[in-house]
C-alpha positions in Angstrom: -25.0 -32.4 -47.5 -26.4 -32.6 -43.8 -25.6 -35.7 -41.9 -28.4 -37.1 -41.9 -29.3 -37.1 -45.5 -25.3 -38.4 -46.0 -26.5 -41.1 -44.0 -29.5 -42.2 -45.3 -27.6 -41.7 -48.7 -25.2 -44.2 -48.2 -28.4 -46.7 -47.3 -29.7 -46.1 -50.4 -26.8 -46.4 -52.5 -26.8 -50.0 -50.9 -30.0 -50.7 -52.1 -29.0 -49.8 -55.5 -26.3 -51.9 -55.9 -28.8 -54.8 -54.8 -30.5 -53.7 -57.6 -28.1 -53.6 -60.4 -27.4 -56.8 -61.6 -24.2 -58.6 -61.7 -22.5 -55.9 -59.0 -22.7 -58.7 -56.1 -19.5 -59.7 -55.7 -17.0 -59.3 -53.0 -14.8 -56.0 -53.0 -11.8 -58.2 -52.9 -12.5 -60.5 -55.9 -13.2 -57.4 -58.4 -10.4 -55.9 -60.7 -9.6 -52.1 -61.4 -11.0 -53.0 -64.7 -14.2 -55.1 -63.5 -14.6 -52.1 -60.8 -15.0 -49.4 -63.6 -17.0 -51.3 -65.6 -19.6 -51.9 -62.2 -18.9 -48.1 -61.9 -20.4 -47.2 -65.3 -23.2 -49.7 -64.8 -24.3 -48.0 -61.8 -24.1 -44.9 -63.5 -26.2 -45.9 -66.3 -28.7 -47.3 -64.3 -29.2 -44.1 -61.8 -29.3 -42.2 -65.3 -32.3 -44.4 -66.7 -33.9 -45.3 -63.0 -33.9 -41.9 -61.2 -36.8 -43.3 -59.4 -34.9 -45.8 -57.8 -32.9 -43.5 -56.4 -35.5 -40.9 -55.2 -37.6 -43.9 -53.7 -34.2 -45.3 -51.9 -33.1 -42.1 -50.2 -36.9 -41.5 -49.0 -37.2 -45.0 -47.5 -33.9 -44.8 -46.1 -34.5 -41.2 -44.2 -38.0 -42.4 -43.2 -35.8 -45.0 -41.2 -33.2 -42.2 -40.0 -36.5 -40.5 -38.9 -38.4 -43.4 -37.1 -34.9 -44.3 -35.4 -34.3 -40.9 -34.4 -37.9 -40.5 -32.7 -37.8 -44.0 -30.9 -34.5 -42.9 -29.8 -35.6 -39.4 -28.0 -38.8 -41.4 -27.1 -37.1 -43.7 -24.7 -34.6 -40.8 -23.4 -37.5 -38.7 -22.4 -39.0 -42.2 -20.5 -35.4 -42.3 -18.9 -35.2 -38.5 -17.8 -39.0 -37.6 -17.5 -38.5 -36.4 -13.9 -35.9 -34.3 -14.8 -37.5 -33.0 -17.9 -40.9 -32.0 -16.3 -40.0 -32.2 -12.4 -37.2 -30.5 -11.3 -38.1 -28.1 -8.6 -35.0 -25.9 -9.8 -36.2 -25.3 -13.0 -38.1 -22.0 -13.8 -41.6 -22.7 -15.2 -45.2 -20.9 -15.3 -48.7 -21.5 -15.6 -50.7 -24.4 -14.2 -49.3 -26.5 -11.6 -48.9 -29.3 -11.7 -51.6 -28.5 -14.8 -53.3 -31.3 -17.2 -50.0 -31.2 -19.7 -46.7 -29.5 -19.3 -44.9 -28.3 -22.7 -40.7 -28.0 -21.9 -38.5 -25.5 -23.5 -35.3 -26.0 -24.2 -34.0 -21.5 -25.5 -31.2 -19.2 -25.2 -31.4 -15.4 -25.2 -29.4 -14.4 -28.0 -31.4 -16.9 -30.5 -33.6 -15.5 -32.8 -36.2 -18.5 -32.9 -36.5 -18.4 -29.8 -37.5 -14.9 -29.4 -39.9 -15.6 -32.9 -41.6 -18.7 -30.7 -41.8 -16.0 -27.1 -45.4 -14.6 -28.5 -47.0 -18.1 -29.5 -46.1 -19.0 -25.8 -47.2 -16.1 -24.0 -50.6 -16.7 -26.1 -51.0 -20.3 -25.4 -50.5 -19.4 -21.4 -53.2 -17.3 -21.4 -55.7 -19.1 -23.3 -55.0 -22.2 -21.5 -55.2 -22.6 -17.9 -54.7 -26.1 -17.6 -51.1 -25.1 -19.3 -47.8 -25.6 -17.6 -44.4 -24.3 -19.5 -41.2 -25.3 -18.2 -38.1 -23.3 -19.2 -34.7 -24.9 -19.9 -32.3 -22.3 -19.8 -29.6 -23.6 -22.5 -26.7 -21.5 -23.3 -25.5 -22.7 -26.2 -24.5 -19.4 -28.4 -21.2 -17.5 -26.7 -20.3 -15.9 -22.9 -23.2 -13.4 -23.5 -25.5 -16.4 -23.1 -23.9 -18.4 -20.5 -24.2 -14.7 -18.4 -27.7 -14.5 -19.4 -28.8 -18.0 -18.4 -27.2 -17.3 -15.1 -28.2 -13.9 -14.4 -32.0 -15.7 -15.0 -31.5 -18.3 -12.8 -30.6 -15.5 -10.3 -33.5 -13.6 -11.1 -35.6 -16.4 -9.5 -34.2 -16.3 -6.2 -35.6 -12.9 -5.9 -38.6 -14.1 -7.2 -38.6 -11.9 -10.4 -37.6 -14.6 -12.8 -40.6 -14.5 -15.3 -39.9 -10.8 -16.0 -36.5 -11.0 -16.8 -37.0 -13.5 -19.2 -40.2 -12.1 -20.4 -37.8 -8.9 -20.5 -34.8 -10.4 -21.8 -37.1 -12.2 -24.8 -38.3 -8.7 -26.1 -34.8 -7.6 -26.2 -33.3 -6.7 -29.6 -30.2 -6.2 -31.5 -27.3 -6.7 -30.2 -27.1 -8.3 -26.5 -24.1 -7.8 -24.5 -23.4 -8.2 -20.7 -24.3 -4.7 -20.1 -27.7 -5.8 -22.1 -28.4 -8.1 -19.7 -27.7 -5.9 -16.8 -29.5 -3.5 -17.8 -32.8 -5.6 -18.4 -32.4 -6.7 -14.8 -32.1 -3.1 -13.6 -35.6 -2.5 -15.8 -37.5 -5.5 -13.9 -36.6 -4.3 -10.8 -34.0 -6.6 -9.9 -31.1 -5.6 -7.1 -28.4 -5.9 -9.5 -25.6 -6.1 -7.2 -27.3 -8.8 -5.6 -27.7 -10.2 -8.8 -24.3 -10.9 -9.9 -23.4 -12.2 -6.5 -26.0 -15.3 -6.8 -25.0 -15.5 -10.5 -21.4 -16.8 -8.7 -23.4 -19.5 -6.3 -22.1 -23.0 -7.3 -26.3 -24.0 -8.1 -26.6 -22.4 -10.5 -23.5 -23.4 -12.3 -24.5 -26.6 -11.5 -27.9 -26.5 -13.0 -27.1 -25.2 -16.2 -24.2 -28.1 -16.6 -27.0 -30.6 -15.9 -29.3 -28.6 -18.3 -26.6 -29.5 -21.4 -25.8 -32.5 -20.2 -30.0 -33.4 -20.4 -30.1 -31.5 -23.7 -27.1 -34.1 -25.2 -29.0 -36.9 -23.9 -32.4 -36.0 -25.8 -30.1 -35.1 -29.1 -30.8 -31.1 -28.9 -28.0 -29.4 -30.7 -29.7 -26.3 -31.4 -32.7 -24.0 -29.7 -35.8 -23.6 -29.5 -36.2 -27.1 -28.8 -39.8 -28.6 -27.1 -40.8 -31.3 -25.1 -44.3 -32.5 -25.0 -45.5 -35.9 -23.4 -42.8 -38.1 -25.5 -42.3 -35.8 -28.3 -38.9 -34.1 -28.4 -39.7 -31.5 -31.5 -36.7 -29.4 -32.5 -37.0 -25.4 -34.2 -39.6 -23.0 -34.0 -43.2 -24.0 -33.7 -46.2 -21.5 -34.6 -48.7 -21.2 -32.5 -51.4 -23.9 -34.4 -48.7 -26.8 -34.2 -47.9 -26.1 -30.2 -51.8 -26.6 -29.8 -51.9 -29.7 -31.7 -48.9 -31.2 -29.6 -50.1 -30.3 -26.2 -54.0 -31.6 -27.2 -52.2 -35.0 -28.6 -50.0 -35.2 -24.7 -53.4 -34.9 -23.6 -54.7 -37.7 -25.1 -51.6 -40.2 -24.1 
């Protein structure tokens, strides 16, 4: 059982012991005996009143839900210029542009690579767009040496097609993988894995996880659009409809 419903589980399991009668009182003034009879009461009762069980668990995650959002609501308030500002951080399109959708990816993930063509499409069929790409290495050494060599990539100004590059790359990736990609773009490798070693870049992907933990992103792809933090892959229709509602705000 995910965490989440376990939680919101337990809140309704509260509710139903509100709602079986005689089961109020105190844990320390019931008997073994009293306890099993309570135990076969509830029973009974979730038996004949399934419906007050369904209803329970649904009001109880709707809660876990609205918590959760006011929650990555108020950390994107706290860390908006980090989110959408950082001068460090690769991004493309517009700039500053009319609304800026943030991904949080890693190379080796396969829903990240499914999202890559819904991206590339909203990028060219709106101008206005900015994208902002949180390199967030989060899946094995492969991707913590992917993530860097990107990073590198930028200072020689070549950044968009080795991720572009890197997305489109199938099966599986190694360190050669990545090495080889950069060789493809045009990329002076040996140059390459020298400013993969510069202390910046170390730096930047730290704060990157660190930003990631604060926004409760476990797992990639992971967006960010004006204060909506929307985890897994997004098709192309719902990325429109997120971006048009920032634009509203």
């Amino acid at each position: 059982m995910p965490a989440r419903t376990r939680l919101a589980f337990v809140a309704c399991v509260c509710v139903i012991l509100a709602a079986v009668p005689n089961v109020a009182a105190k844990a320390a003034d019931v008997t073994a005996a009293q306890r099993q009879t309570i135990d076969s009461i509830i029973h009974d009762y979730l038996l004949q009143h399934p419906d007050v069980l369904i209803a329970a668990l649904r009001a109880a995650q709707d809660k876990l839900d609205r918590d959760s959002t006011a929650k990555a609501t108020q950390a994107v308030a706290s860390h908006r210029q980090q989110i959408f500002d950082d001068p460090a951080t690769p991004a493309q399109g517009s700039a500053p542009g009319s609304a800026t959708l943030v991904e949080f990816f890693d190379y080796r993930c396969p829903y990240c690579k499914q999202v890559q063509p819904a991206l590339e499409a909203l990028l060219q069929q709106d101008p206005k767009l900015r994208v902002v790409y949180k390199e967030l290495p989060i899946l094995g050494p492969v991707s913590i040496t992917a993530a860097h060599a990107a990073l590198a990539a930028q200072r020689q100004g070549k950044y968009d097609a080795f991720h572009s590059a890197m997305m489109d790359a199938r099966g599986q990736i190694t360190d050669d993988t990545v090495y080889q990609v950069a060789g493809s773009v045009g990329l002076d490798v040996g140059r390459l894995k020298r400013d993969m070693a510069a202390p910046e870049i170390a730096r930047q992907l730290k704060a990157n996880l660190a930003l990631a933990d604060e926004l409760d992103i476990h797992g990639t792809p992971a967006f960010i659009v004006g204060n909506r933090v929307v985890p897994g892959a997004v098709d192309l229709d719902s990325l429109k409809t997120m971006i048009a509602d920032a634009r509203k705000q």
